[in-house]
N, C-alpha and C positions, 0 to 999 in steps of 0.2 A: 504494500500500500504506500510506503512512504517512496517506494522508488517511483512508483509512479508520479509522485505530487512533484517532488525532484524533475523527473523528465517533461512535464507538463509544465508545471508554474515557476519553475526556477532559472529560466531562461533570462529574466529581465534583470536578475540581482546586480547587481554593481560590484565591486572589485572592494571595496570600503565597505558593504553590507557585509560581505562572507569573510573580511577579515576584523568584523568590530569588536572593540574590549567588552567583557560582560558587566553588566550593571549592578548596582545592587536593587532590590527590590522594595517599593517604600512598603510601609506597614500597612493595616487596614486600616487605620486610622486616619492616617495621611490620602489615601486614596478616598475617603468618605466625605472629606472637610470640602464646602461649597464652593467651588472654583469661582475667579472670575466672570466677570457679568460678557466679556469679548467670547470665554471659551463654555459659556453654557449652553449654548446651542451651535453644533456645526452648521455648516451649509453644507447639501447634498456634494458640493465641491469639494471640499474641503474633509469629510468622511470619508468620500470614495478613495481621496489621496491619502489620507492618513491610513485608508485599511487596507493600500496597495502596499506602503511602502513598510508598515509590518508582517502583514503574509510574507513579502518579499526576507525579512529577516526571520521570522520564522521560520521557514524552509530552509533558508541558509545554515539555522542551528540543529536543525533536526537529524538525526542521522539515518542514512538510504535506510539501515538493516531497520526499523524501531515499528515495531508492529504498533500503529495507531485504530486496534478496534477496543469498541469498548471503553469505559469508565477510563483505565491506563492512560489510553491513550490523550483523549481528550483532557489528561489531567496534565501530561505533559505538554501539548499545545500552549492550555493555560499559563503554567509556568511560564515559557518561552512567551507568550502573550504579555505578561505583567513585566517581565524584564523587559521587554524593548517598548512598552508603551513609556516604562518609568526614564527610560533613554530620551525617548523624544521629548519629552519634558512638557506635555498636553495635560493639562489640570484638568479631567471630567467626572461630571455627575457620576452616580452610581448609575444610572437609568443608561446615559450613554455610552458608558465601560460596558456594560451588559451588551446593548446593543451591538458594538463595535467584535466584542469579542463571539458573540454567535455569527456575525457575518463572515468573520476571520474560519470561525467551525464550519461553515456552511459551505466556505469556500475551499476548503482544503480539504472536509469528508463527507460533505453531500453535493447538492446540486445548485450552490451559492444564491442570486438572489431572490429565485424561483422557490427556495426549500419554504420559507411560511406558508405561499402559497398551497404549497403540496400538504401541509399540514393541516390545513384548513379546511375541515368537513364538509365547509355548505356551500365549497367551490367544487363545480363537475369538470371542468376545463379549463385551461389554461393553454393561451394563445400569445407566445413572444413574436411581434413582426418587428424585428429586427433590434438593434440595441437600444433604443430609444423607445417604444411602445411596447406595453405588456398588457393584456387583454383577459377578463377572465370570465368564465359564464355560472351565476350561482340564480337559484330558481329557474333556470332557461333562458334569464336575461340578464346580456353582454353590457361589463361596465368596464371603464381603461381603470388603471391601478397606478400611483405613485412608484411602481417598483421600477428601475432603471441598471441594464448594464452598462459597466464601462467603455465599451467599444466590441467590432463585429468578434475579434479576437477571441473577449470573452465570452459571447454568446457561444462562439468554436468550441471552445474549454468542455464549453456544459454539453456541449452535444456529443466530444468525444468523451465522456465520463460516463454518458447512460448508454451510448453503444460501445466500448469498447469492453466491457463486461462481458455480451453479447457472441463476439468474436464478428462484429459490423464495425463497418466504417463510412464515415462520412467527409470526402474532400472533391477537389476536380473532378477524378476522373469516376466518383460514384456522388455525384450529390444531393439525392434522395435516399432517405433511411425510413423503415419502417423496424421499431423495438420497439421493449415494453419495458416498464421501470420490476424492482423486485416484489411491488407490491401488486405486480398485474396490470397496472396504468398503461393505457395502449398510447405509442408516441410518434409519432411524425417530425422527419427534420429533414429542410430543404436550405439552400447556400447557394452563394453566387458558383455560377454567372445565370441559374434557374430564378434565382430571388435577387429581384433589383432594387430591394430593399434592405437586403443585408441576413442574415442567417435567420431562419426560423423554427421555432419550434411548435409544435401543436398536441399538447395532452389532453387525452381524455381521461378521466381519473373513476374509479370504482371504489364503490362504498368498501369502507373496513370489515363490514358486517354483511355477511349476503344478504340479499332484501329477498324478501316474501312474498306471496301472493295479497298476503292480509297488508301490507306496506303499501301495495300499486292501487290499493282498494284506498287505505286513509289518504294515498294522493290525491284521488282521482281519476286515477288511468282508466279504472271499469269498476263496474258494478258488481255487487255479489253474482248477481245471477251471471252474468257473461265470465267470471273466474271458474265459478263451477263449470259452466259448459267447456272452456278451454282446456281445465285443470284434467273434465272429465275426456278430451278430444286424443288428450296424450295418453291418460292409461289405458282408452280403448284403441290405441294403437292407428290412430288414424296421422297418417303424413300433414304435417303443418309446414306453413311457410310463412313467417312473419314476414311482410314489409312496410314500408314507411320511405322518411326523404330523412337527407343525414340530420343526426343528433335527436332522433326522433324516440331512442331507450329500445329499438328491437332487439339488441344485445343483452339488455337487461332484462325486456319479456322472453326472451329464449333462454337466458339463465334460470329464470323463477318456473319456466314450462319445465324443464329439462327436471325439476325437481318431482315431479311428477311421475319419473319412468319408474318402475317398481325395479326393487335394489336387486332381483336376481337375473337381471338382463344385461348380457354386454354389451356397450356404450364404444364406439370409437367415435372419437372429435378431431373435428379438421378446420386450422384456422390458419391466415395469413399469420398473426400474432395474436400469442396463447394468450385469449382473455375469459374465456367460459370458467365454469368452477362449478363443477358438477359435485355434489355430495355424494355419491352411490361410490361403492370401491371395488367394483369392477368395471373399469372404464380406463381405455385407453386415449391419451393425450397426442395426436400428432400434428406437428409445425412445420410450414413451409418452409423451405431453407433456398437463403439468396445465392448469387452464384458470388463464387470468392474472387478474388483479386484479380487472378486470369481470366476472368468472364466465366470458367465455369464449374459445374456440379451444383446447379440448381436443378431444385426438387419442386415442382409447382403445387398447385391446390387438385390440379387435375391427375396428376400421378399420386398421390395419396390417396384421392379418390380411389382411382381403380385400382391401387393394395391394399385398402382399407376391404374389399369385400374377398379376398384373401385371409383375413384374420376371424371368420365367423362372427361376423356381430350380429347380434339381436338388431342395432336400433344403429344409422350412422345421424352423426349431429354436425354438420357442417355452417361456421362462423358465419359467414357469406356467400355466394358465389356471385362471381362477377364475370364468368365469361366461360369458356368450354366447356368447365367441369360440369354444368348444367347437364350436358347430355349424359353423364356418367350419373350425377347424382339421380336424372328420372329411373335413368334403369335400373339402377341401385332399387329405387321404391316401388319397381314394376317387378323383380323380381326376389319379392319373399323377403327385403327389410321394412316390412310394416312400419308405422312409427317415427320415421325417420324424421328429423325437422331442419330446417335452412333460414336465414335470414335473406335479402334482397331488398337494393331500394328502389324505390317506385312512388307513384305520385296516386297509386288508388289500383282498388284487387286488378281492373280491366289493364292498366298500364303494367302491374305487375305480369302477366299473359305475356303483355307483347314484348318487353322485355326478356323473360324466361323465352320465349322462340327467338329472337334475336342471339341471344346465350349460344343456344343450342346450333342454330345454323355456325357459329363462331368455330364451331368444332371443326368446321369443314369438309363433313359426310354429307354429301349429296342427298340431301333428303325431303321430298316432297313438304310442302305450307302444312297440309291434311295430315301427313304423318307424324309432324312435331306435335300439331294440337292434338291427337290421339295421345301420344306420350303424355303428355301436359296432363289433358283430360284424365286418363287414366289412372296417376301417378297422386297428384296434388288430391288432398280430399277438403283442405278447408284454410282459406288465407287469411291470416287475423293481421288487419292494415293498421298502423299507429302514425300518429302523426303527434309533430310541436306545433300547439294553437298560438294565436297571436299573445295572447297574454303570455307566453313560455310552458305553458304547461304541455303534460305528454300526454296524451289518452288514446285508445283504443277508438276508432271512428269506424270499422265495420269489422262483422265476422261474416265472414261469405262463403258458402259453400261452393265447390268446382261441383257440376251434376253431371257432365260429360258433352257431348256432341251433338248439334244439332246442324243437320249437312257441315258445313266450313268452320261453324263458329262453335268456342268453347259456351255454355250454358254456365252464364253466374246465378245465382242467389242468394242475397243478403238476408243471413239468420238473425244478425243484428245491425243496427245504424244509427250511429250518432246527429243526432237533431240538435241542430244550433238554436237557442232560441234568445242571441244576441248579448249585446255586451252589458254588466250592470261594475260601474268603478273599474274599467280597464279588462275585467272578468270575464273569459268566455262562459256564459250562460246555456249549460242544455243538457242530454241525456240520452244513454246508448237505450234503443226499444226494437221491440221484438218485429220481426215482419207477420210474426202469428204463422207462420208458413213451417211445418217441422222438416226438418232437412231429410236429405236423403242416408247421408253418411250414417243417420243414426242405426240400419239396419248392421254396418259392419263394427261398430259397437257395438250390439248386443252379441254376435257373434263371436265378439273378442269380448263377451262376460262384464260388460257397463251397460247400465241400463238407467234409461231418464226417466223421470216422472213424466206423466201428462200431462201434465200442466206448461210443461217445461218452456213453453213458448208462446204461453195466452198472455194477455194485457196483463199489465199488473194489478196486485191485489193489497191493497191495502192492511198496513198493520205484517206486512211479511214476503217472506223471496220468493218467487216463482219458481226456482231450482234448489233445489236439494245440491246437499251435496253425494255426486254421483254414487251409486252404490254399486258395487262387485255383486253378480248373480253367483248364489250361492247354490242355487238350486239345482 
């Protein structure tokens, strides 16, 4: 670890940094007594400089071998931190020592001025365009932030720190990265000469705590009743396909579905970047892998596919598809992986259609308009669309049954649909309801042992849920 801090940040030191005498340390006493009215508040100027030019001496004093994880470490840092602050001879509050020296932590053993941000719960995203602007999204709605890097350099710093772990790189001759942080955070980083604004980063962040069906319900995302019929669409084994348009949480309704498969089923997962988190413990995890430095030994979404049904799985769960592997995954669900679920973005179930044959032709097998939508038709049994409303919020805006073919065209119908019924304080105002129409899919439920009430799809009833929660035929 510390060789690394060494190879990365220790480049700027000065020849008087890495030979300075050592200091004494003042007391706590002395560092507590109320400094000067000039030095009680920096200027963001004036922090940035002071927290370069001791990083820069602390790296100088640290030695390559010194394992900095843990309590140790950061206890050493400090040290090194108080000696060279008491050097430069800077009078600060207690409030701004603190400050000064987690920036200095931040920057030498996380992901410097981005780390609060990361820390911060009720932020989903985090968007750096470039050194100067830092973007963040908390409730679904984007506000800029006071946080600022130094220069494009260090935005560089922070980007090789969360891919080089990875065994990714991000410079000229690759400057698109897609990683993930250790806590699953999914991350995007783009650099000139792509960004003519200078290095960019884009995280998307995931709860600490998986979220639940009962969570997307105190959001708002859906209704009890439309949880149950979902909740119930997975254990009776009917093929799902979430979509929606980006940042819409189809990742997070396919995490909280996926919670649904019963635990003695195998599970393979296929994602660009591992972000699913599946509870069940037979379930295999597999990751697309970039091609390396020579351009190559890349492993796409589409060759995982087709070894994924090599490995006998009950149920495949694929992150996204975005382009050929489409034709693999229909086949995949046309042949005996029931269940199976996908995400996809799209602008509504019908767009979702034309998109999925677009997919598919991408493959490059000559194959008839008629014959895709057969696949389609036959394969998908129910698309639960999500969308972000104008207020920021996420909700579920139809459950629509695929029914199959009629001459050319795939037959939708909507089991359920959200009704705007307008804005009250900025609020989108409305409610997912029923079409009254019982789907068809419900006959391969029952035959895969879930069975719905009757009621399951009449008006609502006052004083209680129209759905149960689905029951297993015991019978």
């Amino acid at each position: 670890m510390a060789n690394l801090i060494h190879q990365r940040l220790a480049g700027a030191r000065t020849e008087s940094d890495a030979n300075r005498p050592s200091g004494n340390r003042p007391n706590e006493r002395g560092r507590d007594q109320a400094p000067t009215a000039a030095a009680a508040q920096l200027s963001r100027t004036d922090f940035g400089a002071l927290k370069s030019r001791i990083q820069r001496r602390v790296i100088a004093e640290l030695s390559p071998d010194a394992d900095l994880g843990g309590v140790p470490g950061r206890r050493a840092i400090e040290n090194l931190f108080n000696d060279t602050l008491a050097e430069e001879g800077v009078p600060l509050p207690r409030l701004e020592r603190l400050r000064l020296l987690e920036a200095v932590m931040a920057e030498l053993l996380s992901f410097g001025p981005i780390e609060p941000l990361l820390r911060d719960e009720s932020i989903s995203e985090i968007m750096v365009n470039g050194p100067d602007q830092v973007w963040i999204e908390r409730k679904g709605l984007l506000e800029e932030t006071d946080v600022k890097f130094e220069n494009d350099d260090h935005v560089r710093r922070i980007i090789d720190r969360i891919v080089a772990p990875l065994g990714r790189r991000c410079d000229e001759a690759s400057p698109m990265v897609d990683a993930r942080l250790p806590d699953g955070s999914r991350v995007n980083a783009i650099i000139p000469p792509l960004s003519l604004i200078g290095p960019c980063i884009t995280i998307r962040k995931f709860s600490r705590d998986a979220l639940t069906m009962q969570h997307l319900i105190q959001f708002g995302s859906l209704t009890r009743e439309v949880a149950d019929l979902i909740s119930a669409c997975v254990t009776g084994r009917l093929n799902v396909l979430v979509s929606g348009g980006t940042g819409s949480g189809k990742t997070t309704l396919l995490n909280v579905l996926s919670s649904f498969i019963p635990a003695n089923e195998r599970i393979v997962t296929i994602e660009d970047a591992a972000e699913l988190r599946l509870r069940q413990r037979h379930v295999i995890s597999l990751e697309k892998r970039p091609a390396n430095i020579e351009g190559t030994g890349e492993v796409g979404i589409r060759q995982l596919v087709m070894n994924s049904l090599r490995m006998r799985p009950d149920r495949v769960v694929i992150g996204e598809v975005r382009g050929p592997e489409a034709l693999d995954m229909l086949q995949a669900m046309n042949t005996g992986h029931d269940g199976s679920m996908t995400t996809l973005h799209s602008n509504g179930p019908r767009d979702t259609l034309a998109r999925l044959e677009t997919m598919v032709m991408m493959a490059g097998i000559d194959l008839p308009h008629r014959a895709i939508r057969e696949q389609i038709a036959s394969a998908i049994d129910v698309i639960v669309h999500q969308e972000r409303l104008f207020d920021g919020s996420r909700r579920i805006v139809n459950v629509t049954e695929v029914q199959g073919m009629e001459g050319d065209v795939v037959i939708l119908q909507d089991v359920f649909k959200f009704e705007h019924e307008g804005l009250v304080r900025n609020r989108v105002q409305g409610s997912l309801k029923p079409s009254g129409v019982r789907p068809k899919f419900e006959e391969k439920m029952n035959r895969n042992g879930v069975k719905l009430p009757e009621n399951a799809f009449a008006a609502p009833m006052a004083g209680g849920s129209r759905l149960l929660e689905a029951r297993r035929n015991v019978s």
